[in-house]
Each structure stands twice: as C-alpha cells, then as structure tokens.
N, C-alpha and C positions, 0 to 999 in steps of 0.2 A: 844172829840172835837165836838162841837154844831157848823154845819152849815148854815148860814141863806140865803138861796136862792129868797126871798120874790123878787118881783117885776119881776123876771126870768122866760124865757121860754126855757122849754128843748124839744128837739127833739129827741126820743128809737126809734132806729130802732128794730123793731125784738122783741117785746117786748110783744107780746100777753101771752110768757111763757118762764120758765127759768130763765138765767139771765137780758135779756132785762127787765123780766115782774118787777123784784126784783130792777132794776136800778131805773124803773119810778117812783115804786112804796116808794123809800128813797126819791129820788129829791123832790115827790109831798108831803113827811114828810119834808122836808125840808123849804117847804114854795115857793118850783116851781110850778107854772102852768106844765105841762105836754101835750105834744102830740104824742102820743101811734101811731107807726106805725106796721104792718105786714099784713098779707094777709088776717087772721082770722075776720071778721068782728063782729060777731059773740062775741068770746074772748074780740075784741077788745074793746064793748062796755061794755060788765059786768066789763074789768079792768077801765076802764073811771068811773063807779059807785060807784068800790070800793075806788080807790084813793084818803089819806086823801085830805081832801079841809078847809082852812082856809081864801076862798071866791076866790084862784085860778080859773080861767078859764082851764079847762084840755078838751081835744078832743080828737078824733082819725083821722086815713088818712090809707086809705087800699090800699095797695100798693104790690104788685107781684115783687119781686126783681129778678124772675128769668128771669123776659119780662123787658131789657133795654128803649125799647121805649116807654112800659107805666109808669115804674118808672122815665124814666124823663119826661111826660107830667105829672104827678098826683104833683112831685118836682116842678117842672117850674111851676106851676098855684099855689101851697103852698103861697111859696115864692116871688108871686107877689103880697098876700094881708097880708103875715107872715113874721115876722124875728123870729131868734132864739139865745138863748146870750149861750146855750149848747147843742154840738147834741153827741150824743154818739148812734154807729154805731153799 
C-alpha cells in the first residue's frame, strides 16, 4: 500500500531514536514535511539531514517532556506560527 502524504505536516514526538526516529523517518518517505521533537538537539538535527526530502520543509523543536512548563511554552509558541495535519505522540 503507497501512501502519499505530500502537502502534510507531521508532528514525532520522541523521535530523536527508536520508534519515533523510524515513524518520522516513513512519514518524510512518504512525501511529509517532518518536525522531529525530543530533547536531543544534537540527534535531532543529524535526523532532520537524514530525512528523505522531496522539496519537504522538515525541522526540529527540542522539547524536555519531563518539565510540563516548558513543554507547554516551547508547544504554545509552535503552534502559534505551525499547524499540524499528524501528530503522533
């Protein structure tokens, strides 16, 4: 089954490694834009270089999930200049 995600933006949490890193990294074969979040900044950007690109915009957002208050200010300022059409958590 060929998914075509073109025009889409996804949201990985937790994706600097594991199964986040392997979720972003389908979406962004799929013709998603990509925005890589976790804590790794580091991780985060070598995956942002690797992620196919078929002229996607793909980013990162480095984000501490264990500190509430600064995962919802780093969220709350995303998503006042981002939408997102898939977030997976």
């Amino acid at each position: 089954m060929q998914v075509n995600l073109t025009g889409k933006t996804a949201l990985v949490g937790g994706s600097s490694k594991g199964l986040g890193r392997a979720v972003a990294i389908a979406l962004a074969q799929a013709g998603a834009s990509v925005v890589v979040m976790a804590r790794d900044i580091i991780a985060l950007k070598e995956l942002v270089e690797q992620l196919p690109s078929q002229g996607q915009q793909h980013q990162f957002l480095v984000v501490d999930f264990s500190s509430f208050a600064s995962f919802k200010e780093k969220i709350d300022a995303f998503f006042q200049k981002n939408s997102v059409d898939i977030l997976v958590n």
